[in-house]
N, C-alpha and C positions, 0 to 999 in steps of 0.2 A: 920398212914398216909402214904404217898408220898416220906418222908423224902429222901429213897434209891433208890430212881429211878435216875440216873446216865446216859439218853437217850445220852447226848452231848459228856461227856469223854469215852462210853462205843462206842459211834459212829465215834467217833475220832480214838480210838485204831484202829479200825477197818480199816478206810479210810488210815492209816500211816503206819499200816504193808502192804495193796495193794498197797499202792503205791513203798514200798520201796523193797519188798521181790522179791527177783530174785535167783530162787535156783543155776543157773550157775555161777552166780556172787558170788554164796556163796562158792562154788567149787573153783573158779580162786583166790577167797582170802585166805581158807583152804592152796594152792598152793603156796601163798605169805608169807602167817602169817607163816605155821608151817613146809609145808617140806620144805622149801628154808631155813629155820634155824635150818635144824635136820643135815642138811650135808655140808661141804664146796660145795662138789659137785653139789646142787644142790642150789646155793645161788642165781643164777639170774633165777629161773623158774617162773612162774606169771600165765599162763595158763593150766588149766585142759582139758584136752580131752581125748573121748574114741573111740581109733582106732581099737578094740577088746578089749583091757584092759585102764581102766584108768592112767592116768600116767598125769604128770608134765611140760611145755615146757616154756622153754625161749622166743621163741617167735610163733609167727606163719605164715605160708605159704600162699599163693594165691591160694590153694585151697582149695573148699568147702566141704563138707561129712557129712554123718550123725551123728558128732564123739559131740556135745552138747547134752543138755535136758534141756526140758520146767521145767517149776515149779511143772509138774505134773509125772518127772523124763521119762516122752518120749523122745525118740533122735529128734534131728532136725537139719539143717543145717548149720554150722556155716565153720571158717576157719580152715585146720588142724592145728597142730601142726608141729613147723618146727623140721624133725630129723636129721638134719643138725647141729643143734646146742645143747645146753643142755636141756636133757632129765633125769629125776629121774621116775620111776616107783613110781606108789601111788594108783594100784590098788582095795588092800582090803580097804584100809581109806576112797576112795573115795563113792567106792560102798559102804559102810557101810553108808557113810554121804545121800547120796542119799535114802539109804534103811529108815532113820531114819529120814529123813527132810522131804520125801513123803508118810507116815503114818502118818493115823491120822488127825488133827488140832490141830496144837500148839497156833494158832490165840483164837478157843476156849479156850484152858487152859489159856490162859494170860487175856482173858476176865475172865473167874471164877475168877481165882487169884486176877484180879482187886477185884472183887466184894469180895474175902477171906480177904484181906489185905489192900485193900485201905478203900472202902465202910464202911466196918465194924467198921473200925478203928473210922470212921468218926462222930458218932454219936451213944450214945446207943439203939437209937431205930432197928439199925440196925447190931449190933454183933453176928448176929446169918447168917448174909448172904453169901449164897457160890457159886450160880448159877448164870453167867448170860444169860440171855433167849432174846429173842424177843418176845413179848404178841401184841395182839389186841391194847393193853396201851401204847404201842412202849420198848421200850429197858430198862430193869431196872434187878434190883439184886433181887434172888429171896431165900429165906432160906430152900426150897425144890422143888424139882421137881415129876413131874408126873410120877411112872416108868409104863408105862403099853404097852402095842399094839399098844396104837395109839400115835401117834407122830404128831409134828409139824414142819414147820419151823421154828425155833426158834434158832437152833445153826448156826456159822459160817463159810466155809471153809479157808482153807489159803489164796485163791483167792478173795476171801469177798464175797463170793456168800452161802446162807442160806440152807443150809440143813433140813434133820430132823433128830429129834432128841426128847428128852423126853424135855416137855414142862414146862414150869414154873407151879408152882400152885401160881393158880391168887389170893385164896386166902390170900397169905400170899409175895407177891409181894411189893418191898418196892423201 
């Protein structure tokens, strides 16, 4: 049957990582949580910006530059960094974090995962499930997918917006 079809928790994830995912905000925390505690020097920095290189600021100035990036790691306009005040360089971390947060969809692995480890867990009709897909059926765990040329809609980007990608087999859709 139907047992693994997961439409509401699998739609949910989805709606709660767009709403919450903000790759800058993930930068300006990286800036709080870990280089502000690798150095005395660099204990009150909070804001990431790239003014050629990434790096660390205490606060920031009244002016604006192209020194942000969207969720999609483009620059865009935010305020600089003031270099009046403290400053730590955190250029390879940052660019790494960027390089690594905007490849891919991690949105999709946490959907599979659901469906590896929660779904699975949930019932035996469905231990065997590792995909989750979008179908015709709407949103459910699937125990194989289609690898072929043709693709569908079916997977999700980090933004929540539906790509393609290799499609559930419907036959075996739970």
């Amino acid at each position: 049957g139907r047992v693994c079809n997961r439409q509401r928790p699998l739609k949910r994830i989805v709606d709660d990582w767009t709403s919450y995912w903000d790759l800058q905000k993930t930068l300006d925390t990286y800036c709080r949580e870990t280089v502000a505690k690798s150095s005395t020097d660099c204990r009150s920095v909070q804001f990431a910006r790239n003014d050629g290189e990434w790096g660390c600021y205490a606060s920031l100035s009244g002016t604006s530059s192209s020194c942000c990036v969207t969720d999609y790691g483009q620059t865009t306009n935010c305020h600089l960094g003031d270099t009046g005040v403290e400053y730590c360089a955190a250029n390879t971390e940052l660019t790494q974090l960027v390089s690594d947060l905007t490849s891919g969809s991690h949105l999709q692995v946490i959907l599979d995962e659901y469906c590896q480890l929660t779904v699975a867990s949930s019932h035996s009709d469905c231990s065997t499930v590792s995909y989750a897909r979008e179908s015709s059926e709407g949103f459910g765990c699937f125990t194989s997918i289609v690898v072929s040329a043709e693709t569908d809609q079916a997977c999700y980007s980090d933004n929540g917006e539906k790509y393609a990608c290799s499609k559930g087999n419907t036959g075996d859709q739970y």
